[in-house]
N, C-alpha and C positions, 0 to 999 in steps of 0.2 A: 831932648828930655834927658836928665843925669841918670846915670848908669842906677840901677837900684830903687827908682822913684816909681811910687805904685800908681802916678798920675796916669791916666790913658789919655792917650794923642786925640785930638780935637774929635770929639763924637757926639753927637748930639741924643741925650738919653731919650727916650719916649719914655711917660709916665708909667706904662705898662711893664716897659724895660725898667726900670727903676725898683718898681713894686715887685717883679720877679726874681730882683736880686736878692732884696730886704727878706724877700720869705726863703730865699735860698740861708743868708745868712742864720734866717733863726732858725730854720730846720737841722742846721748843727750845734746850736747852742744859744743860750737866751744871752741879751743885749738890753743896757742901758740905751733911756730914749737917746743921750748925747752921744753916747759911743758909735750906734748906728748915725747918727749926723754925720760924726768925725769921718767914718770911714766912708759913708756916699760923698763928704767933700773929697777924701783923698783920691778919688774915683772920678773926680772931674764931674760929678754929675752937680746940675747947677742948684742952690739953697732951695727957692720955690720949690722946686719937685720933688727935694730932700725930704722937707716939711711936710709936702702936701702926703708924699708917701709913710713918712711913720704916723703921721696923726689918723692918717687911716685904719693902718695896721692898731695903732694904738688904740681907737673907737673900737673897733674890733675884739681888744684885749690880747693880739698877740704883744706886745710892747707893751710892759707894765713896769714900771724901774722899783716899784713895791716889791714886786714878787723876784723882781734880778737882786734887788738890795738882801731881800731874806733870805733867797738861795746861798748868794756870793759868800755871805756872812757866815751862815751855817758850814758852806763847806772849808773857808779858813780859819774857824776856830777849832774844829776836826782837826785841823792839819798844826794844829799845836802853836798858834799865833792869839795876840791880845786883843781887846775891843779896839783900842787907840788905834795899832797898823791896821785893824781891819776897815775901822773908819775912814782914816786917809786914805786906802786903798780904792776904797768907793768913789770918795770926792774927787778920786784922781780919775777916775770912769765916770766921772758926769751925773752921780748921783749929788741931791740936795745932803748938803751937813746935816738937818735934823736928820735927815730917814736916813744918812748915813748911819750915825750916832745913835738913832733909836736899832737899827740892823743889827747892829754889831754889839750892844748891850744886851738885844734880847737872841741872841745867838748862844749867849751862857746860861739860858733856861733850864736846858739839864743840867749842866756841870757850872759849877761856878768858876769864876775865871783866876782864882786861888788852886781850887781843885787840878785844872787843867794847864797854871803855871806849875805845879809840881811834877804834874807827868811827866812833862816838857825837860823840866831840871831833872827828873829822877834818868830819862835816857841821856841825855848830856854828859851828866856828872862822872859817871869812870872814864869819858876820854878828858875830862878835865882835871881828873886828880890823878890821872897815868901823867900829864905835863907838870904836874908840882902841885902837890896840896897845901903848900901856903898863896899858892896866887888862884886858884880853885874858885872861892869864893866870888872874886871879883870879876874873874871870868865867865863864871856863871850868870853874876848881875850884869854885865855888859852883851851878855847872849840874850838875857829875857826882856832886857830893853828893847833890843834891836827886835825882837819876837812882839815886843807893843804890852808888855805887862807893865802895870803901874809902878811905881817904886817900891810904894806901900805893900802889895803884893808881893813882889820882891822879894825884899826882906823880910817877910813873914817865912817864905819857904827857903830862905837862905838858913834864918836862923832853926827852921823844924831839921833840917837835912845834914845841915854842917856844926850848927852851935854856934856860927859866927855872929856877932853885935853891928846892927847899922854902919855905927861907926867905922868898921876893921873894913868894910867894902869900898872905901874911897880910893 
């Protein structure tokens, strides 16, 4: 087995065992139906049992990718990120694109994602014009991309904050 690999050596799970794990895992934090897949394969335990385990849990309602999708979302748009990265951040955890996309749109219900790309820029912005305020601007656009804010939004709070034009940010 390679040094580091979270595979466990030939063990044969019992469904019981399986199902003990899965509730260990959510007992510290909620889980995508896929993400729980992902991790009982990396665990060697074998797909049937995998399945058989979260569709229980899921009948149940502890496993709902709903309620992980609207958590996950809510809590990275807090953290000062856009609907876009929060999106692919979900489809990258096995949620579906719609209810990624629907997650992460309706995560800006209180604050619009204008509103919360400015916060975002207003704490940036003095260590970006401490490095030069003529390259500032684009720095800032190349921070709120990477942050998942649209362009359009962007440059709306580029130009409220600095006075800069679309244009001058390429």
């Amino acid at each position: 087995m390679p040094l580091g690999s979270r595979q466990r050596p030939a063990h044969e799970w019992t469904p019981a065992e399986v199902r003990t794990y899965v509730s260990k895992l959510l007992a510290r934090r909620s889980w995508s139906r896929q993400g729980l897949l992902d991790r009982l394969q990396e665990r060697g335990v074998p797909a049937e049992r995998a399945q058989a385990a979260v569709l229980d849990l899921e009948s149940l309602g502890y496993v709902d990718d709903e309620r992980y999708a609207e958590g996950w979302a809510q809590a990275r748009a807090q953290r000062g990120l856009g609907a876009r990265r929060i999106a692919e951040e979900l489809k990258q955890k096995g949620v579906g694109r719609d209810l990624a996309a629907r997650a992460a749109r309706e995560s800006f219900s209180d604050v619009s994602e204008a509103a919360r790309a400015r916060e975002v820029a207003l704490r940036r912005l003095p260590a970006l014009l401490a490095r030069g305020k003529t390259q500032a601007p684009i720095r800032l656009r190349t921070f709120l991309l990477r942050r998942g804010f649209p362009p359009g939004v962007i440059s709306g709070v580029i130009r409220s904050l600095l006075g800069a034009k679309p244009d001058e940010l390429r």
